[in-house]
Structure formats: C-alpha cells, structure tokens
C-alpha positions in Angstrom: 2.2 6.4 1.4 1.1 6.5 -1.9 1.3 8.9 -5.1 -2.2 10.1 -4.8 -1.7 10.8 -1.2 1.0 13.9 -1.6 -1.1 15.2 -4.1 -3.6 15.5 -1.8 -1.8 17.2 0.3 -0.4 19.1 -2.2 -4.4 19.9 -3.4 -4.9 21.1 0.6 -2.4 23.5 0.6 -3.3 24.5 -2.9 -7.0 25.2 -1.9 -6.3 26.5 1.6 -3.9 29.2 -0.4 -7.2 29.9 -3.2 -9.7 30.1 0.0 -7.9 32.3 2.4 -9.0 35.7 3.4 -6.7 38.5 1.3 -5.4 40.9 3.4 -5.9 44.6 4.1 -3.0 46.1 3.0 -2.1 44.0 -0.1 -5.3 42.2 -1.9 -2.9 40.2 -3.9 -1.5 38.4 -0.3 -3.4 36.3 1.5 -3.3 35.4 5.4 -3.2 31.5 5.8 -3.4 29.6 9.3 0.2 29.0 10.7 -0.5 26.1 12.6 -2.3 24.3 10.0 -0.1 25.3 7.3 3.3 24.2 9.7 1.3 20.6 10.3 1.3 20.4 6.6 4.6 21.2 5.8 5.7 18.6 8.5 3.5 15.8 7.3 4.9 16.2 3.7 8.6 16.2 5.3 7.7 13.1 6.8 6.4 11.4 4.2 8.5 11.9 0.9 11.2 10.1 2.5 9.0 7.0 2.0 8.9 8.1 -1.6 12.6 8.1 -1.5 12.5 4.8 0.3 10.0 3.5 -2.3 11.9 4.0 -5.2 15.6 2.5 -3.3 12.9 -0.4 -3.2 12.6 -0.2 -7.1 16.0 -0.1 -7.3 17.2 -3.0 -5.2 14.2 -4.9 -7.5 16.6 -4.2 -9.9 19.3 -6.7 -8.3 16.5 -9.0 -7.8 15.6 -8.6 -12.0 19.3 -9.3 -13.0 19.7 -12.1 -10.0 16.5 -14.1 -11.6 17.9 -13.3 -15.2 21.4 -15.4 -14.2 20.0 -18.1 -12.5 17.8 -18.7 -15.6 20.8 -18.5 -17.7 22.7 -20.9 -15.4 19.5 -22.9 -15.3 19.3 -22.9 -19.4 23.1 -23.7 -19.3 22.9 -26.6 -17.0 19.6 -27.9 -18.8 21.8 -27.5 -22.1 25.0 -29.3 -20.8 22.9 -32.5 -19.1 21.1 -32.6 -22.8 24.4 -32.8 -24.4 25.8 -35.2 -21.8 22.4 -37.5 -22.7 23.2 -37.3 -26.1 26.8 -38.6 -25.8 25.8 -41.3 -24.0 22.4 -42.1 -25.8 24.2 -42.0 -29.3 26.7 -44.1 -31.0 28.4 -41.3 -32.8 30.0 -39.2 -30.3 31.7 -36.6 -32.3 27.6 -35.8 -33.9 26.9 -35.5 -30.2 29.3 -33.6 -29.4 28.6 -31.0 -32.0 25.1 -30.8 -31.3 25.6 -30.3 -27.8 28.5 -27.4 -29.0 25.3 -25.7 -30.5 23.1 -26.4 -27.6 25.4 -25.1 -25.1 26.2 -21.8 -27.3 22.2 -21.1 -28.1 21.8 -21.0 -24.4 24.6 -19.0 -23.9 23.4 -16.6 -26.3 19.5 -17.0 -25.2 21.1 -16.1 -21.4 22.9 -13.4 -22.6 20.0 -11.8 -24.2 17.9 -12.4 -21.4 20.2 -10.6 -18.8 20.2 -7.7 -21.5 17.2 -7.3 -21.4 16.7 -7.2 -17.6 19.5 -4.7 -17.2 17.7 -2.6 -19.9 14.3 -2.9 -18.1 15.9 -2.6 -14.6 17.6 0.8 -15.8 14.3 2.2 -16.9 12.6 1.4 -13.6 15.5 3.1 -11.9 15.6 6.2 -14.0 12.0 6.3 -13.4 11.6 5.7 -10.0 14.3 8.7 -9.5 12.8 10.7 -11.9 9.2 10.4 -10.0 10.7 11.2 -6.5 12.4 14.3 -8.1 9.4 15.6 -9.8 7.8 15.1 -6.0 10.9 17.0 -4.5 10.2 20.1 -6.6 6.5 20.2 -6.2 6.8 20.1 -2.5 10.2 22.6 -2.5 7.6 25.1 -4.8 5.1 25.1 -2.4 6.8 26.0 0.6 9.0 28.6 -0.8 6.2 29.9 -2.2 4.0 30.0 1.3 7.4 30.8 3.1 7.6 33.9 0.7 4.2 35.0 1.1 4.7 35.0 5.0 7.4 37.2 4.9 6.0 39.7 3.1 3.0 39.5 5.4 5.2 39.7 8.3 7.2 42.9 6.6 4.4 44.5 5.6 3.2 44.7 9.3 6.5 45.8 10.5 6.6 48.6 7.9 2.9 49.8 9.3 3.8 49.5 13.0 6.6 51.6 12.3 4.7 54.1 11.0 2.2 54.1 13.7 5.6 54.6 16.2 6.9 57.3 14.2 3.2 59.3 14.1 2.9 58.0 18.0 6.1 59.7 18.7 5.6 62.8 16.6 2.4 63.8 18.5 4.2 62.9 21.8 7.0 65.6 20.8 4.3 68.4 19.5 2.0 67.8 22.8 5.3 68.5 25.1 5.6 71.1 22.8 2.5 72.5 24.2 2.3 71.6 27.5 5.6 73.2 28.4 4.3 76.2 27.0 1.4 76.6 28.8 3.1 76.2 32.4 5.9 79.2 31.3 2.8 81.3 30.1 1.1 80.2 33.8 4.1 80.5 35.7 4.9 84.2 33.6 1.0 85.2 34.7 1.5 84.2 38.1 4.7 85.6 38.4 2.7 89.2 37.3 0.4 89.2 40.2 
C-alpha cells in the first residue's frame, strides 16, 4: 500500500465527517454512517501494518548497505594486497615495493573505512526516517478515530439523556392520569352508593 493510499483514506473519512448531516440536538455534531465509517477504520488497521512492514524493509536495506560497503572494502583490500604482491615480484627492489604496497594497503584501508562510514551514516537516516514516517502515519490514523469514536459517544449520550426525559414525562402523566381515574370511580362509586 502506498503513502498516497492512507491519505486517501484519511481524505474519505475527512470528507464523509465535513458532508454529514448535523444533528437535531447539537448542530456542532454530526451523524456519520456506522458501517461505512467501521469498514474504514478496519481497512486502515489492516493496512498500516504494511507501513510498519515497509519501513522493517528499509531497515534490513540497511544491513544490505553496510554488507555491500564491506565486501567493497575487502574487495579494495584484496585488489590492494595482489597489487603489492605484483609489485614485489615485478621489481628488483623489494624493500621500494614493499613500501609502496604499505601505502597501498593503508589507502584502501582508509578509503573502506570511509566508505562503511558513510553507509552507516546514510543507513541511519533511512532508518530514522522510515520510523519517523510510520509514526507520523500512527498519529494521523489514532486522531481520527478518537476523534470519530468521541463524536459517537456523545451522539449516543445525547440520545440517552433525551429518552430519559421522554420516560420521566411518560411516567409523570401515567402517575397524574391514575391520579384521576381513581378519583372518578370513588366519586361514581360515592353517587351510586347515594341512590
């Protein structure tokens, strides 16, 4: 999955949220379709793990960077050492050989040394970034759902606070009708009673 993917995704939920209906109690809420909102949520958890895998990727290129880096020191070594050994035997003054091939051997030393610095450098960087990126990806997605999972409960406590107030004026009619019922049958039962 790529970057631009879970940013649209992101943009969906982002525009579903700016396009849904506001709702009668609270304007500033809005009402947003559960099972299309829960089908987003569960595609993002599916897929930022193959951010997270993406950047172990990154990482391990890392080893790769560092492995390449050694075996062209070695490489640079060895070509260094068979120049020096060509020398010796090329030249009748092997102690001249032996010096140049001393400076050989110690430039490539150096030249590997500087080249597996560099790769360690460049490897950190991708790391740091790559974690960095998947971090910043974390949070986006974490805002978002807290943010919708927020919103529903207020929705959903909202409700409950107006059904409750429907029960309680439900039940206080219920009590003042008894009220009235009962005292009509005494005053019938008082008239009839009379006669």
């Amino acid at each position: 999955m790529s970057e631009k993917y879970l940013f649209e995704m992101l943009d969906d939920i982002d525009n579903m949220i700016n396009d849904a209906k506001p709702t009668r109690f609270n304007p500033g809420k809005v009402v947003i379709e559960q099972e299309f909102m829960l089908t987003v949520i569960e595609e993002l958890r599916k897929q930022i793990p193959s951010e997270v895998e993406r950047s172990h990727k990154v990482m391990a290129s890392r080893d790769q960077i560092l492995n390449d880096a050694q075996a062209e020191a070695d490489r640079i070594m060895n070509q260094a050492t068979l120049e020096a050994q060509r020398m010796i035997d090329e030249h009748e003054i092997a102690a001249l050989a032996q010096m140049r091939s001393a400076d050989i051997e110690n430039k490539a030393i150096e030249h590997g040394k500087e080249i597996v610095a560099v790769a360690k450098q460049e490897a950190d960087q991708l790391r740091i970034g790559a974690l960095q990126y998947t971090k910043d990806l974390m949070e986006d997605a974490r805002g978002y759902i807290t943010t919708i999972r927020q919103g529903q409960q207020q929705l959903f406590d909202q409700l409950m606070d107006t059904l409750q107030d429907d029960l309680n004026s439900i039940e206080g009619n219920y009590h003042e009708i008894s009220q009235q019922l009962e005292s009509a049958v005494n005053t019938v039962e008082a008239e009839e009673s009379k006669e």
